[in-house]
VOVEX-483965 format. One line per field, with one value per residue (C-alpha): residue number from 1; residue in one letter; x, y, z. Coordinates in Angstrom, 2 decimals. Example, Ala and Ser with C-alpha at 12.3 -4.5 7.8 and 13.67 -1.06 7.14 Angstrom:
2
resi	c(1 / 2)
resn	c(A / S)
X	c(12.30 / 13.67)
Y	c(-4.50 / -1.06)
Z	c(7.80 / 7.14)
END
This chain:
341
resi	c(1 / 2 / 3 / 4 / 5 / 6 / 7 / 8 / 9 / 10 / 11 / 12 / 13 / 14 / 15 / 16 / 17 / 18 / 19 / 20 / 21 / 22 / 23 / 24 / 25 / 26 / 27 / 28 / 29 / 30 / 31 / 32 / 33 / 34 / 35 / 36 / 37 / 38 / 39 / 40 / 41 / 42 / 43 / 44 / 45 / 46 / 47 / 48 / 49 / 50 / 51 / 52 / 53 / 54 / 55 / 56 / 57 / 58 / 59 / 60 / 61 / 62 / 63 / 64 / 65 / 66 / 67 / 68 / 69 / 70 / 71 / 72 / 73 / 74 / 75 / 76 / 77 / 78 / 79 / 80 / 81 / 82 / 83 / 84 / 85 / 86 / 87 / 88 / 89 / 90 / 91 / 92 / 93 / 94 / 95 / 96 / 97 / 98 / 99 / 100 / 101 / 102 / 103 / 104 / 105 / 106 / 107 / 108 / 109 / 110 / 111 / 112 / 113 / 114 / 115 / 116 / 117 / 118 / 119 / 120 / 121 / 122 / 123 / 124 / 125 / 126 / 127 / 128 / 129 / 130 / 131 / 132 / 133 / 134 / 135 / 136 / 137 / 138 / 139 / 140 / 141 / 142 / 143 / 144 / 145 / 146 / 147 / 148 / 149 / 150 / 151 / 152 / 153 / 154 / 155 / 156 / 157 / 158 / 159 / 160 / 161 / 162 / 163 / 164 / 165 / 166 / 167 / 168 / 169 / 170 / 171 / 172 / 173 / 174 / 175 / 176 / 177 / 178 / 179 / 180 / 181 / 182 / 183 / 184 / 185 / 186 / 187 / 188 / 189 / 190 / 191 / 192 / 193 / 194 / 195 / 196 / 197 / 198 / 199 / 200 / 201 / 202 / 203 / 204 / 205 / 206 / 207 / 208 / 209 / 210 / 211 / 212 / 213 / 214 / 215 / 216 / 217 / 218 / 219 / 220 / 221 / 222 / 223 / 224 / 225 / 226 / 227 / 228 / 229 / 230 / 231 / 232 / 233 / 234 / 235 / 236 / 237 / 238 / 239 / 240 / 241 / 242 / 243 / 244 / 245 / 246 / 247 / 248 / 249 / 250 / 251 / 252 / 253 / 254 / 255 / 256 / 257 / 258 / 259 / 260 / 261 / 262 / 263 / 264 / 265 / 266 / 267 / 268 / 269 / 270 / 271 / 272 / 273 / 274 / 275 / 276 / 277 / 278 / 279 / 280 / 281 / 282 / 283 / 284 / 285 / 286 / 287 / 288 / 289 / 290 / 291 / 292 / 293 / 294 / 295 / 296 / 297 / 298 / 299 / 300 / 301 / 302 / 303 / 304 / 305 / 306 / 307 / 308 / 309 / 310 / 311 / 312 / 313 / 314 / 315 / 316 / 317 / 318 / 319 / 320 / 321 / 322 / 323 / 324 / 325 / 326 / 327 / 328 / 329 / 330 / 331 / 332 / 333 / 334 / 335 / 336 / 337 / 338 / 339 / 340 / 341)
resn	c(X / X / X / X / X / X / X / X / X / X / X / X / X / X / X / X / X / X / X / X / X / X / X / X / X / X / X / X / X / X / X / X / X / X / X / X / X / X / X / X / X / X / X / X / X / X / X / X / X / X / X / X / X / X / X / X / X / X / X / X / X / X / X / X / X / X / X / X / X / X / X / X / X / X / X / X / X / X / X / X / X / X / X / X / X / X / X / X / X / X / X / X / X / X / X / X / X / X / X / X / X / X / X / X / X / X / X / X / X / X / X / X / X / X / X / X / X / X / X / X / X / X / X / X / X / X / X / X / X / X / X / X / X / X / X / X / X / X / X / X / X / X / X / X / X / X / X / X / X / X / X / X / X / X / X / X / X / X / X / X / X / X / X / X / X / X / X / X / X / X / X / X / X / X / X / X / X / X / X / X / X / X / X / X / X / X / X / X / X / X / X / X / X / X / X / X / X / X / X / X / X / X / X / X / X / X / X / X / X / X / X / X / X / X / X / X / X / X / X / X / X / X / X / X / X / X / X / X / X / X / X / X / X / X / X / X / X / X / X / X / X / X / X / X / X / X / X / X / X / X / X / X / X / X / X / X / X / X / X / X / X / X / X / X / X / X / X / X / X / X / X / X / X / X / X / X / X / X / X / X / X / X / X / X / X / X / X / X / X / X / X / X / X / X / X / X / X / X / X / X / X / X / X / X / X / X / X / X / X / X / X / X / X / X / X / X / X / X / X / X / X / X / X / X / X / X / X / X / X / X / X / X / X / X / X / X / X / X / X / X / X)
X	c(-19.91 / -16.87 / -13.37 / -10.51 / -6.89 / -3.74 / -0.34 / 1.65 / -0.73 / 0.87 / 0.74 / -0.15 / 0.56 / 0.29 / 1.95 / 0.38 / 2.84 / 1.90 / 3.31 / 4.99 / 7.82 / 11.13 / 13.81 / 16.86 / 15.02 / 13.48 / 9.68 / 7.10 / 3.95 / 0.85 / -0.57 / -0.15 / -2.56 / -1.72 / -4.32 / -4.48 / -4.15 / -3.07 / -5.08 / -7.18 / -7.82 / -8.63 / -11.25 / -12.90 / -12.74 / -14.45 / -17.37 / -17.32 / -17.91 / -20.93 / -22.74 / -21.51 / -20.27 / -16.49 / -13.80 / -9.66 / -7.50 / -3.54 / -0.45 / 0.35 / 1.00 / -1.34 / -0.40 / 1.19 / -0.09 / -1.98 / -4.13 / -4.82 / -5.80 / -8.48 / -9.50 / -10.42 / -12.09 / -14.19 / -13.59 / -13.29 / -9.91 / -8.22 / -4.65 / -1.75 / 0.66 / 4.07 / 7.28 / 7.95 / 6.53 / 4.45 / 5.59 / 4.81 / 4.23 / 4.64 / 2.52 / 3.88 / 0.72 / 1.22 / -2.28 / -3.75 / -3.72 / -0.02 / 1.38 / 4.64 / 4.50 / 7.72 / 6.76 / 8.31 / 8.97 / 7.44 / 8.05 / 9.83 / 7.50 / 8.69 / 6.88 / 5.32 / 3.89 / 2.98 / 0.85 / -0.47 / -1.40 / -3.27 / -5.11 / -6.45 / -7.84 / -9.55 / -11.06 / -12.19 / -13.80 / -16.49 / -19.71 / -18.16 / -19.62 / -16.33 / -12.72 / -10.55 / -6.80 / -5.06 / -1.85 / 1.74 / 3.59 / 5.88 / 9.43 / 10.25 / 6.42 / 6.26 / 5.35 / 2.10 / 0.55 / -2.28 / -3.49 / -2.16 / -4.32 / -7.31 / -6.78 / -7.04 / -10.15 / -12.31 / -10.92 / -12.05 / -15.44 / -15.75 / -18.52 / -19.70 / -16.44 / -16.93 / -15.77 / -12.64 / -11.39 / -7.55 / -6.20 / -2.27 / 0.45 / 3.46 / 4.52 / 2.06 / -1.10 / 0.01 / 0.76 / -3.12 / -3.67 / -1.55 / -2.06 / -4.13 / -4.88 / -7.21 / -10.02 / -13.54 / -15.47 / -18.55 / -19.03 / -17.76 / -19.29 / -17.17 / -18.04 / -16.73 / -13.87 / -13.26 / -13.11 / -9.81 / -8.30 / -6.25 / -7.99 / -10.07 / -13.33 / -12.26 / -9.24 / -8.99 / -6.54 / -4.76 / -4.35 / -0.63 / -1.27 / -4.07 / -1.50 / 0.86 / -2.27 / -3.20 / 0.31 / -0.03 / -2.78 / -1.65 / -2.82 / -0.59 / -2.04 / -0.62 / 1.33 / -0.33 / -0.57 / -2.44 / -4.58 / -5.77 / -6.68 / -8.55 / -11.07 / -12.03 / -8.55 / -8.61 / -11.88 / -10.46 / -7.01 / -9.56 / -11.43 / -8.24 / -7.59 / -11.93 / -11.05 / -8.31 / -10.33 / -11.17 / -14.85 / -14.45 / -12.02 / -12.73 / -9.63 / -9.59 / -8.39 / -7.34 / -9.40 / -10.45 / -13.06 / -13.25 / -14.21 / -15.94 / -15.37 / -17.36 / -17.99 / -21.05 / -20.50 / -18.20 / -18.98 / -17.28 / -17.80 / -17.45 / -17.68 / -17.60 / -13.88 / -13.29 / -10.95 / -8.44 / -6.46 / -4.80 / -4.96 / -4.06 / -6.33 / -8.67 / -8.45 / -9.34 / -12.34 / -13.80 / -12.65 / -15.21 / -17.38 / -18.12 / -18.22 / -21.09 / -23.12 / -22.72 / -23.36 / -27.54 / -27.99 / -26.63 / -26.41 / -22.66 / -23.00 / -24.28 / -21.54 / -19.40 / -21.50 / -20.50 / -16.85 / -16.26 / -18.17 / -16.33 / -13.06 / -14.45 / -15.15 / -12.33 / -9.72 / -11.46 / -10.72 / -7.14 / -4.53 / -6.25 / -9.16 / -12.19 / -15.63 / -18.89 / -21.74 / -23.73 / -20.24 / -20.72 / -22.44 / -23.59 / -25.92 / -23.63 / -21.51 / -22.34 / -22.19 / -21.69 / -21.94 / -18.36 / -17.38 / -15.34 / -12.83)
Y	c(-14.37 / -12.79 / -13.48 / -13.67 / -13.32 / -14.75 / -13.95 / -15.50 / -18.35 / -20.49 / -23.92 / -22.69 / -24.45 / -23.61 / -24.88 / -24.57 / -23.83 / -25.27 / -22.08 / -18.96 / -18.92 / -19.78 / -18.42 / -20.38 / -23.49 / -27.06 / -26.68 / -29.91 / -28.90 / -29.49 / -29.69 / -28.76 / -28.02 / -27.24 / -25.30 / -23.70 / -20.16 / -16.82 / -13.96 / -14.52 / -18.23 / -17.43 / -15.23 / -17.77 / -20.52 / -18.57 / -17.39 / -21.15 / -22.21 / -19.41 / -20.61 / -17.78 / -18.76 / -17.58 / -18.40 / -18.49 / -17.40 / -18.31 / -19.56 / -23.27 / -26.80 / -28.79 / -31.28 / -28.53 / -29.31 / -25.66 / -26.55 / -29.94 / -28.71 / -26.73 / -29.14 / -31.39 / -28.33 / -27.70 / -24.33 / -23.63 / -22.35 / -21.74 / -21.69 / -21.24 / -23.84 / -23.30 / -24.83 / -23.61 / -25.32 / -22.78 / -21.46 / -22.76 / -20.45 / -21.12 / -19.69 / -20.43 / -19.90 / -19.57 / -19.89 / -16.57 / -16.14 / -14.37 / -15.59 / -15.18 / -16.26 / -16.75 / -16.55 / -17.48 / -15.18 / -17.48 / -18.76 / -16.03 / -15.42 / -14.09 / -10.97 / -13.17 / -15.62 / -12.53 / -11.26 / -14.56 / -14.37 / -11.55 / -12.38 / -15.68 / -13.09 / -11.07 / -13.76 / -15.29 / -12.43 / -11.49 / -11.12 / -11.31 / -8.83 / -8.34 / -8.98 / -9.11 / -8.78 / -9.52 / -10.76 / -9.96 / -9.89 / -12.70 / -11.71 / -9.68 / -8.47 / -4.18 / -2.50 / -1.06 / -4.11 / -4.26 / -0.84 / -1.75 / -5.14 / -3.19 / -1.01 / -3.47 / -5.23 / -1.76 / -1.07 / -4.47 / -4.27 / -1.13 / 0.68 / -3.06 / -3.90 / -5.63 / -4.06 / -4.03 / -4.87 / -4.57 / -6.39 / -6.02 / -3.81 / -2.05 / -1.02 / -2.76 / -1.21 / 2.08 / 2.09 / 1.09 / 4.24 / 6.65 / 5.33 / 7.82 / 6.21 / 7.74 / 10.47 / 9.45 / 10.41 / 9.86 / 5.67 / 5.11 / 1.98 / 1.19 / 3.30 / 6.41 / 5.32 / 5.96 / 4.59 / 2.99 / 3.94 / 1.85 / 2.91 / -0.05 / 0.23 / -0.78 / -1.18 / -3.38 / -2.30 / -3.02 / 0.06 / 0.02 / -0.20 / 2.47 / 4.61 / 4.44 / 5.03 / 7.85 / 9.63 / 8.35 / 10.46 / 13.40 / 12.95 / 13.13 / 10.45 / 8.98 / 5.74 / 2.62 / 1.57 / 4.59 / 4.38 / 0.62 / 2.34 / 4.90 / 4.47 / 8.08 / 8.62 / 5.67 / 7.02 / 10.11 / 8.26 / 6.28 / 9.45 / 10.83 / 8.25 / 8.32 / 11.83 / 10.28 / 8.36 / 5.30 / 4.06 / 2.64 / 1.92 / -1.00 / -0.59 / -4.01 / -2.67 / -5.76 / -6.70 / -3.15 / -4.40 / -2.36 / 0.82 / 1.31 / 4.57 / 5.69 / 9.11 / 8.91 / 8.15 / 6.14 / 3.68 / 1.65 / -2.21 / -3.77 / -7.58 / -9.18 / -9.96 / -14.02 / -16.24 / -16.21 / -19.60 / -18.16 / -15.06 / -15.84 / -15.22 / -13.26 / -10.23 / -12.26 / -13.92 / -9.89 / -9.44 / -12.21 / -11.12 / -7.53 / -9.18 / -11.62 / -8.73 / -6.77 / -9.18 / -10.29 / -6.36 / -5.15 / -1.45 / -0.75 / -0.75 / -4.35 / -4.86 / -3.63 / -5.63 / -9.25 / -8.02 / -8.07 / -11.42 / -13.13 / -11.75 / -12.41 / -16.00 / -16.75 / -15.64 / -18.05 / -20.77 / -23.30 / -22.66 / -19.79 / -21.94 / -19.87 / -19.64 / -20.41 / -17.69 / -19.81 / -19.93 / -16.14 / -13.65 / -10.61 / -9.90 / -9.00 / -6.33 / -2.93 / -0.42 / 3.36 / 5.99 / 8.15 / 11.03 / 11.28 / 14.15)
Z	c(-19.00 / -17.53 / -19.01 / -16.89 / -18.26 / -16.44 / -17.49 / -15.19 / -13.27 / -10.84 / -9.27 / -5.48 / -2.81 / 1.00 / 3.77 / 7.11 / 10.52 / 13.72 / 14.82 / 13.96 / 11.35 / 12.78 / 10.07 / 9.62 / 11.48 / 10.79 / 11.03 / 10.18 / 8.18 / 9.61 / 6.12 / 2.62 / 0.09 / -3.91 / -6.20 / -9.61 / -9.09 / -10.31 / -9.47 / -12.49 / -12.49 / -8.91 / -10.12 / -12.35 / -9.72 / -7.42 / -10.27 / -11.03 / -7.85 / -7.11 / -10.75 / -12.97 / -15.95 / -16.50 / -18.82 / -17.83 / -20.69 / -19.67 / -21.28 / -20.59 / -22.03 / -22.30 / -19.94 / -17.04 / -13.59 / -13.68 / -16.44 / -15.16 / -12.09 / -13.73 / -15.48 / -12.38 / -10.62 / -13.64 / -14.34 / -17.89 / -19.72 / -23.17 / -23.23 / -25.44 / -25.74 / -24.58 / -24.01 / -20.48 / -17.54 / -15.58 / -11.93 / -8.56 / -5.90 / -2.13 / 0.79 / 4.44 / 6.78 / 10.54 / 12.97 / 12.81 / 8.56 / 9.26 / 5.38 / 4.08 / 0.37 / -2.47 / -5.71 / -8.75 / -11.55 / -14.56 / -17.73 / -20.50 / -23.40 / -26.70 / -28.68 / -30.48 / -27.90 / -26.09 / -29.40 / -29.94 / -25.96 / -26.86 / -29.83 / -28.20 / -25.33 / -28.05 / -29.49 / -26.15 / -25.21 / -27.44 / -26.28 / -22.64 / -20.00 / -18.67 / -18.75 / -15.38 / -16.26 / -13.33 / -11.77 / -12.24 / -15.83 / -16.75 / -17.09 / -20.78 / -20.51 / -21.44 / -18.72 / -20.44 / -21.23 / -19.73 / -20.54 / -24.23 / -23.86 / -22.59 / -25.87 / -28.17 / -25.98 / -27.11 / -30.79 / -31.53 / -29.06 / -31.87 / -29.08 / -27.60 / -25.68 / -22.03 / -19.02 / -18.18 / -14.72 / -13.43 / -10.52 / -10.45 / -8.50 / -9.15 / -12.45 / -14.39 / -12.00 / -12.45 / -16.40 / -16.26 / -14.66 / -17.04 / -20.15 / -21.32 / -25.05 / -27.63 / -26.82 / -25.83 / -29.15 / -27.12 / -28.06 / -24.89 / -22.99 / -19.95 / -16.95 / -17.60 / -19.16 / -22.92 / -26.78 / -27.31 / -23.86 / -21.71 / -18.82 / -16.58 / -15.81 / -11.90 / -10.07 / -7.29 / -5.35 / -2.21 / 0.31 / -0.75 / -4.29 / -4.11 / -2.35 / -5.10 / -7.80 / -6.01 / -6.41 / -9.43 / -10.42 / -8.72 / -4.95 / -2.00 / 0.20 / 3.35 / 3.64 / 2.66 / 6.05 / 6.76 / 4.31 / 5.64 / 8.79 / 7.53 / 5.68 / 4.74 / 4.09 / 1.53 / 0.29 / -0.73 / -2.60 / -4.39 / -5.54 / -6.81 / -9.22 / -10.31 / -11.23 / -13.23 / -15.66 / -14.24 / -13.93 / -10.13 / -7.24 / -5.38 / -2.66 / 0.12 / 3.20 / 4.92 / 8.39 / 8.11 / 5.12 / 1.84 / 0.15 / -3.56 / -5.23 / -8.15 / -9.84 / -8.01 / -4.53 / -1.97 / 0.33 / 3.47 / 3.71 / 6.80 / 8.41 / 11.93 / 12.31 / 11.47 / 12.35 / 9.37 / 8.07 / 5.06 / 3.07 / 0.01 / -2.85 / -0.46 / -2.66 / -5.68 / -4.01 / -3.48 / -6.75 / -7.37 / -5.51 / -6.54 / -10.33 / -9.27 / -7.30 / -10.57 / -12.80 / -11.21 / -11.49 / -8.19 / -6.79 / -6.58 / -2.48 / -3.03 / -5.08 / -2.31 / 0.01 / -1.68 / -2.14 / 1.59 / 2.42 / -0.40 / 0.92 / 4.43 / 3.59 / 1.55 / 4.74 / 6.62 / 4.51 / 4.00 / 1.35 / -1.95 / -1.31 / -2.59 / -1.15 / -2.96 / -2.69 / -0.48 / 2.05 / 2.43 / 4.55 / 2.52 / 5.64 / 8.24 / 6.16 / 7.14 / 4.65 / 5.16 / 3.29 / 2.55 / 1.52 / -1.90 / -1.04)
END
């Protein structure tokens, strides 16, 4: 099973432009759509909806429009009760997948709803084969906490902890990245990370994010749009943070496809351009994607390999819309073989 943990989920919805985006104008929506989301619960509705069992821990009455939402999609959730209605993002799609989105800044928890967030995580994920923490932090949230979070997840695992996946940016991404934690005393199970650290066992981030890991971790690279453009130049970010302590980089580079980095090798994923409707969630759905490869056994280019058709598909869809396995096409992504440095 593979937990996913939302901080800060939203109530999506996506409003589709007959045209480009007019600023300071009336426009008419050709449609709107509204979906549970959050880059988490994103991540379990598209394991859901490819047969993999996964679980969606979040914050969130029992009667919020999120959780309902889930509920009539089917994917499966725990949640702690609070007082504060969750946010609502919006997504303004023009014809082409060109998306503007405004998102909220969510509901305030205190320390103690935050600890209580936590422990219903720990207990949620037991026996899980991994845990994807992903998303942004809800305002008051320490900077640190989801390297403190993935702490906890392996002191309690005590050798058997899942994997631990981060999907987030800014401060939060990068505190995952130099929290160092406690010294590997050679118990270690995540992939190459260590005993007690708060270091993930992947990132998945996007080629601005991975440029700000990689000078993170010491590395100089180029600009984030550079980075999307090349490939090998991405490649060799990713490496950078490996080196760092981190099991895997799986960086989405936009139309440009993907590259996987592990202390092993590095590979380019790429798929017949498609005709995008909407971005969002598309990183979540290769998120999803990679997790589901790994998950039946895959080699990590076959991971790679799903990641792209899943983000592939899921561009190609309306509104954060997520594809189902059988909506993808593993078979026309070419892999190639990169260098690390």
């Amino acid at each position: 099973m593979i937990v996913t943990f939302t901080a800060n989920p939203s109530l999506d919805r996506t409003v589709a432009l007959p045209g480009q985006l007019q600023r300071g104008e009336v426009q008419r929506a050709v449609s709107v759509r509204q979906e549970s989301g959050g880059k988490g619960v994103n991540v379990s509705r598209a394991l859901v909806a490819s047969g993999l069992e996964s679980l969606a821990v979040l914050p969130g009455s029992d009667s919020d429009p999120v959780l309902a939402g889930l509920r009539e999609s089917g994917v499966p959730f725990v949640s702690l009760p609070i007082d504060e209605p969750l946010r609502t993002n919006v997504a303004l799609t023009e014809p082409g997948g060109v998306t503007t989105k405004i998102n909220e800044p969510g509901p305030v928890l205190a320390a103690d709803q935050q600890e209580a967030l936590i422990k219903l995580l720990l207990e949620s994920s037991r026996g899980a084969g991994w845990v994807v923490l992903a998303g942004s932090l809800p305002p008051g949230f320490p900077e640190n906490f989801y390297a403190t979070v993935a702490r906890r997840i392996r002191e309690a695992g005590n050798g058997t902890a899942p994997l631990i996946a981060v999907d987030s940016s800014g401060a939060p991404l990068a505190a995952a990245l130099t929290d160092a934690g406690t010294p590997d005393d050679g118990t270690g199970t995540g992939g190459g990370t260590t005993t007690g650290s708060g270091k993930p066992d992947l990132l998945k981030p996007n080629a601005e994010e991975l440029a700000e890991l990689a000078a993170a971790a010491g590395f100089t690279p180029a600009s984030g749009d550079e980075l999307e453009a090349d490939p090998a130049a991405a490649a060799a970010a990713a490496a950078a943070v490996v080196r760092s302590g981190v099991g895997a980089v799986l960086a989405t580079l936009g139309s440009k496809g993907a590259v996987l980095v592990t202390a092993d090798g590095a590979w380019l994923a790429t798929h017949p351009p498609v005709a995008a409707v909407s971005t969002v969630g598309a990183g979540d759905s290769a998120l999803a994607g990679y997790l589901l490869a790994h998950s039946r056994g895959a080699a990590p280019a076959d991971c790679l390999r799903q990641a792209v058709a899943h983000g592939a598909a899921a561009a190609s869809l309306p509104g954060s819309t997520v594809p189902a396995v059988n909506q993808t096409t593993p078979d026309a992504v070419t892999i190639t073989a990169l260098r690390k440095d």
